[in-house]
C-alpha positions as CSV (number, residue, x, y, z in Angstrom):
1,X,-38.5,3.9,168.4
2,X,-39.1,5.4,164.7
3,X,-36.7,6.4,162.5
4,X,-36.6,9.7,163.2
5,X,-35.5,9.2,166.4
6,X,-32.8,6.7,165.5
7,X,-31.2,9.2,163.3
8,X,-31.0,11.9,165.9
9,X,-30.0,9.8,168.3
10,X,-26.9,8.4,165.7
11,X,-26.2,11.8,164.6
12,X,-26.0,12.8,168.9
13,X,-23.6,9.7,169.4
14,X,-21.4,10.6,166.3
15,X,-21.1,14.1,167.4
16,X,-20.0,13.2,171.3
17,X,-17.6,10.3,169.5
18,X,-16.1,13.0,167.1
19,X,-15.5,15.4,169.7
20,X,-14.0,13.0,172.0
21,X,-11.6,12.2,169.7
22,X,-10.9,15.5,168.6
23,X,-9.8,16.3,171.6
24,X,-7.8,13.2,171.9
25,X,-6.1,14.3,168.6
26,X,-5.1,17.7,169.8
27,X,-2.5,15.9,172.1
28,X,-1.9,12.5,170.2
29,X,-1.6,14.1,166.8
30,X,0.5,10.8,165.2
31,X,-2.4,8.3,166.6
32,X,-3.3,6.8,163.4
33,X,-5.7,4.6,165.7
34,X,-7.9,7.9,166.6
35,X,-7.9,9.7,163.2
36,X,-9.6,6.3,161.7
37,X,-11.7,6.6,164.1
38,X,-12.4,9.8,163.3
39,X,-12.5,9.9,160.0
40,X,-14.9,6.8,160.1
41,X,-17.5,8.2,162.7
42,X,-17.1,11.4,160.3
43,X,-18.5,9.7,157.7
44,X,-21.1,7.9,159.4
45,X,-22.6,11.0,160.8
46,X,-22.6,12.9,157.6
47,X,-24.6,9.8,156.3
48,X,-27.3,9.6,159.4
49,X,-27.6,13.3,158.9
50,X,-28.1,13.0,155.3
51,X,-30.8,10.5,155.6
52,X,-32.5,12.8,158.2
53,X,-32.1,15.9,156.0
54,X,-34.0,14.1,153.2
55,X,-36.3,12.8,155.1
56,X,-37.4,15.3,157.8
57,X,-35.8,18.6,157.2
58,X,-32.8,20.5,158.0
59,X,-31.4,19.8,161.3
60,X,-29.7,23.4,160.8
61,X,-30.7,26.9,159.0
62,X,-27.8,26.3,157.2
63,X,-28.9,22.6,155.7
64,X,-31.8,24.2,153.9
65,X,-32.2,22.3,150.3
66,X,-35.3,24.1,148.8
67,X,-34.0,26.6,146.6
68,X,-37.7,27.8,146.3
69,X,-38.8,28.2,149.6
70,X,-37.1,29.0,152.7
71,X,-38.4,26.2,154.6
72,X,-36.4,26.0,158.5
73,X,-39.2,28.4,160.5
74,X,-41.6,25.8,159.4
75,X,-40.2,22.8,162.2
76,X,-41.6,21.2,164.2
77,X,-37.7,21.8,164.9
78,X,-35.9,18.5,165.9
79,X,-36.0,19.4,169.6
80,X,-39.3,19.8,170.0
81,X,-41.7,17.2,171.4
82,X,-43.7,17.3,168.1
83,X,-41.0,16.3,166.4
84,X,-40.2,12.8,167.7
């Protein structure tokens, strides 16, 4: 599996983990367990994403970094076969 792939398929696990939790939160809202948990998967996916960012693009229009250039219609977008 390359690296691509790895990332998206962090970033995918951190985002099902964090809303798990989040839910999990809306009824447990003194569980200092769970908002570790999510504070720490938080982080983690905010680093796999920006690793993927810097490496293969936005995953998002609204991660574009080129000031220059508007450069999200260009993909191959993240869901496409091309891409991975």
């Amino acid at each position: 599996m390359n690296r691509r792939t790895q990332l998206l398929r962090a970033i995918q696990k951190y985002d099902f983990a964090l809303y798990d939790l989040m839910l999990y939160l809306d009824t447990h809202t003194s569980c200092r367990e769970a908002l570790a948990l999510f504070r720490k998967y938080k982080e983690q996916r905010e680093k796999a994403v920006r690793e993927y960012t810097s490496r293969f693009g936005s995953l998002q229009a609204d991660q574009q970094q080129n000031a220059q250039e508007w450069e999200w219609g260009k993909g191959p977008y993240p869901w496409e076969k091309e891409a991975n």
